[in-house]
N, C-alpha and C positions, 0 to 999 in steps of 0.2 A: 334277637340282636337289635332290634329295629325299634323297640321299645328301648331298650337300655341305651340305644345311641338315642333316642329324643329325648328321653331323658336328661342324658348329660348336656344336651344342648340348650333345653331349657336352664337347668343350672347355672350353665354358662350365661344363658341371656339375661338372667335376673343378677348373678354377680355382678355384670358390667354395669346394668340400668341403679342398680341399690350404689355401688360405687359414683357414680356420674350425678345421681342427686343429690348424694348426702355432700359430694365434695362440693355441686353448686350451690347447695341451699345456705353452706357455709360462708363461701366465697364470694357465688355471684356466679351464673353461669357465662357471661364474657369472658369473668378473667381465670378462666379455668381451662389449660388447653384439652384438645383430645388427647394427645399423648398421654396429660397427666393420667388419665381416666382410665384409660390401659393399661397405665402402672399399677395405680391402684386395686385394679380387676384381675391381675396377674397374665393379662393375656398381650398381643402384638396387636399394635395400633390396624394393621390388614386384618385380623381378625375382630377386633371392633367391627370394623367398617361390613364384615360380613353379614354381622347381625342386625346393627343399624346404618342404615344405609347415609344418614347426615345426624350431625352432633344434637339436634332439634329433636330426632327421632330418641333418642336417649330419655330424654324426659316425657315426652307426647306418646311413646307407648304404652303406657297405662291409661291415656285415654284410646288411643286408638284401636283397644281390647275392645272397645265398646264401638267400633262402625262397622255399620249396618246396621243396629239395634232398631230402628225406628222399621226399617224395611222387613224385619223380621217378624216384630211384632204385628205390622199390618197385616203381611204373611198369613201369621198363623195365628190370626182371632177367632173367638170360637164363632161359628154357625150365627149369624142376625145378627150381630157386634160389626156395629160401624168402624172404618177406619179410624178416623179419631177421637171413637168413644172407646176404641185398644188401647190408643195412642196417652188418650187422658187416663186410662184407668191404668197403663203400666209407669207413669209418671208418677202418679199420687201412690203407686207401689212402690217405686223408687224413696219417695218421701217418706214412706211409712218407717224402712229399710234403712236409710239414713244412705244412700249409698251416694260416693261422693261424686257422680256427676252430675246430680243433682242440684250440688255446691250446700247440701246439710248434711251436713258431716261436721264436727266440732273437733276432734281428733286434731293435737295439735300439728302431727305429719301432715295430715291432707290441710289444714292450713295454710301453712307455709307451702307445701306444693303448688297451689293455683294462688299463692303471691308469687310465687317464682314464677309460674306460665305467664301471669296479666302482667309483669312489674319489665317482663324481657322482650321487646319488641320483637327478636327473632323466633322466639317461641308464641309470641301472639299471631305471629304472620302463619307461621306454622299450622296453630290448630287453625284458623280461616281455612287450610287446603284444607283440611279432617272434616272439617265442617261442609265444605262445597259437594266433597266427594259423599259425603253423608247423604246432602240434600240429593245429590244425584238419583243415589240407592232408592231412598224414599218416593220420591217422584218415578220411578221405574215400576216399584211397589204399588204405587195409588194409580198408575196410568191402567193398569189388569181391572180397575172398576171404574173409568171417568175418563173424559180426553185428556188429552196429554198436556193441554194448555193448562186446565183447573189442576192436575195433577203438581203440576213443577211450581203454580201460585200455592197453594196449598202445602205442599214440601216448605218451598219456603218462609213461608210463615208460621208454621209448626214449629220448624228448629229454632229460628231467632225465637219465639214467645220462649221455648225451651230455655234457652240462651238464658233472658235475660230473668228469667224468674230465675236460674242457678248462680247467675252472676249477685242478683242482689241477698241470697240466700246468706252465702260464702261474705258478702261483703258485712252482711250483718254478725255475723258469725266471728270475721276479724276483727270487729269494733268490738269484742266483747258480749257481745249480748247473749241472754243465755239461751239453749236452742229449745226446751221444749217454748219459749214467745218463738223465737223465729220460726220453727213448724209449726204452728197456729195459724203467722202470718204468710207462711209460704203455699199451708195448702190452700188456705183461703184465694190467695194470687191466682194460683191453678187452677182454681176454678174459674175464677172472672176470667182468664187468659183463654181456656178451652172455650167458655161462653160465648166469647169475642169471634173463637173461631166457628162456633154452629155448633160445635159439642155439646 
């Protein structure tokens, strides 16, 4: 039973989340209330709210599938694998992947997806928490081999280089350009950017 009930709750969490972006992505996630979203999910606006705790979390759940990843992967690098030589070679797997937090992904959904995140200030504000608590993880993750001080400069400059190579990835990406130039140019970037860091 405990399988078939998560089950159906997973269900339930992807009905609401697939309703809540296709209506923003159409709209605009301002002018879209949560009520509507509830409607459209066939569920009660308290029960929305059970699974995502604010209207932010709605969209921001498909990325925040993905934190901790960076503490994980430090985690569990194999045997003589330095932290951020994990760190660079599960990035440039992400690249290979095309996986979209990377920001190379061409796929016109994930497109417009991270126009909707970067284009809504309250969804920008949003991933900043996903991103802080992230860094947290990481810096928890790197403090197990280094002080604590080089562990949390380190964190955080790992995720913003992260950052900003998937930002201009995506941005190349909605200018039109075609991706296999822009993953040429992106892993190239990832390289100079882990370089920068001692990678």
């Amino acid at each position: 039973m405990t399988g078939l009930r998560q089950q159906h709750r997973q269900r339930i969490h992807e009905a609401i989340s697939e309703a809540a972006i296709a209506l923003f992505m159409e709209r605009g996630f301002d002018e879209v209330p949560v009520a509507e979203v509830a409607a459209a999910a066939r569920v009660s606006k308290p029960t929305l709210f059970k699974y995502f705790p604010t209207k932010e979390d709605l969209v921001l759940h498909r990325i925040a599938d993905h934190q901790g990843e960076a503490a994980r992967v430090v985690r569990g690098r194999a045997p003589g694998e330095s932290p951020l030589g994990a760190l660079r070679r599960h990035f440039l797997e992400g690249l290979a992947r095309h996986e979209p937090t990377t920001g190379l992904n061409d796929h016109p959904q994930v497109v417009a997806y991270y126009r909707l995140v970067f284009s809504t200030p309250g969804l920008a504000a949003r991933l900043f928490q996903y991103m802080a608590a992230d860094e947290a993880a990481l810096a928890d993750a790197l403090a197990e081999t280094m002080d604590r001080l080089t562990a949390e400069l380190l964190a955080g400059k790992v995720l913003s280089s992260q950052r900003v190579l998937a930002r201009r990835s995506w941005e190349a990406l909605a200018a039109g350009r075609p991706i296999e130039e822009v993953e040429r140019e992106a892993v190239s970037a990832a390289g100079h950017a882990f370089a920068l860091l001692g990678a």
